[in-house]
N, C-alpha and C positions, 0 to 999 in steps of 0.2 A: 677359460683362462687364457688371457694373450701373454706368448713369451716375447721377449725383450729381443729386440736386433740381434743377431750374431753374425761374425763375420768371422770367416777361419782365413789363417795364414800361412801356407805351411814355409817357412825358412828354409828348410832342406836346399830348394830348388833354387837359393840365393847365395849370393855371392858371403862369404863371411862379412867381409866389412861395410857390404849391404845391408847388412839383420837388422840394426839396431836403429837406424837412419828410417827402416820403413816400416818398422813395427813400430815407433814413436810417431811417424807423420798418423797413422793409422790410429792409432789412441787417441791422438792430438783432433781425429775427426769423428769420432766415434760422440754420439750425443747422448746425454746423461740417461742413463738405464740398460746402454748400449753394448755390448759387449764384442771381443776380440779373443777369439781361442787360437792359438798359437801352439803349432806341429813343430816340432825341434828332435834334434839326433843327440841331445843331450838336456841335463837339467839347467834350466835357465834360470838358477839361483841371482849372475850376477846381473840378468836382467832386472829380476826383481827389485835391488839393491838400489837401485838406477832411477828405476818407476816412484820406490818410494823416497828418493834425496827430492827427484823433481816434481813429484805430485803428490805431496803427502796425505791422507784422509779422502785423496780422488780414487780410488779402485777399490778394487777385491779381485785376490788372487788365487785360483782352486786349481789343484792338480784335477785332471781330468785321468791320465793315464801317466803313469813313471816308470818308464823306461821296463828294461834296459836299452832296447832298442828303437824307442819312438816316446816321446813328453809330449802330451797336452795339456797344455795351461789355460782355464779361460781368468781372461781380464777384465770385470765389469767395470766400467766407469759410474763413480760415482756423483751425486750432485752435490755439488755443495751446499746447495742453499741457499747461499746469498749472491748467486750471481746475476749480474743485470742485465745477460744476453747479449750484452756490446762487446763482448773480448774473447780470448782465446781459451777463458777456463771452462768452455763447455767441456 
């Protein structure tokens, strides 16, 4: 059974108004099946919120671990289906 890319991020180690700029470049590169688990000091609800205005029907969002002291999130990327490999919605 092969598992799917993962790529963990811990944010902790970033700047705040770093987080979101480089957990989206990261998504933004991650290729469909791929996934992004994400280390946060709190619950990244309003990331979620974000993920889904801008990519809607592209992920899946699973608590890994919640807190109180440490969130894992992983983020799989989903496929669309109908993309034609020329653009940005890998």
């Amino acid at each position: 059974m092969s598992h799917p890319l993962v790529t963990t991020l811990d944010v902790r180690t970033l700047l705040p108004r770093e987080r979101h700029a480089r957990i989206f470049a990261l998504f933004d590169d991650l290729a469909p099946g791929a996934a992004l688990e994400l280390v946060n000091d709190h619950d990244p609800q309003p990331l979620y919120h974000q993920l889904k205005a801008q990519h809607p029907g592209r992920f899946s969002w699973n608590y890994v671990e919640q807190g109180p002291q440490i969130w894992r999130v992983r983020i799989d990327k989903e496929s669309s289906g109908d993309c034609c490999g020329g653009c940005t919605c890998r």
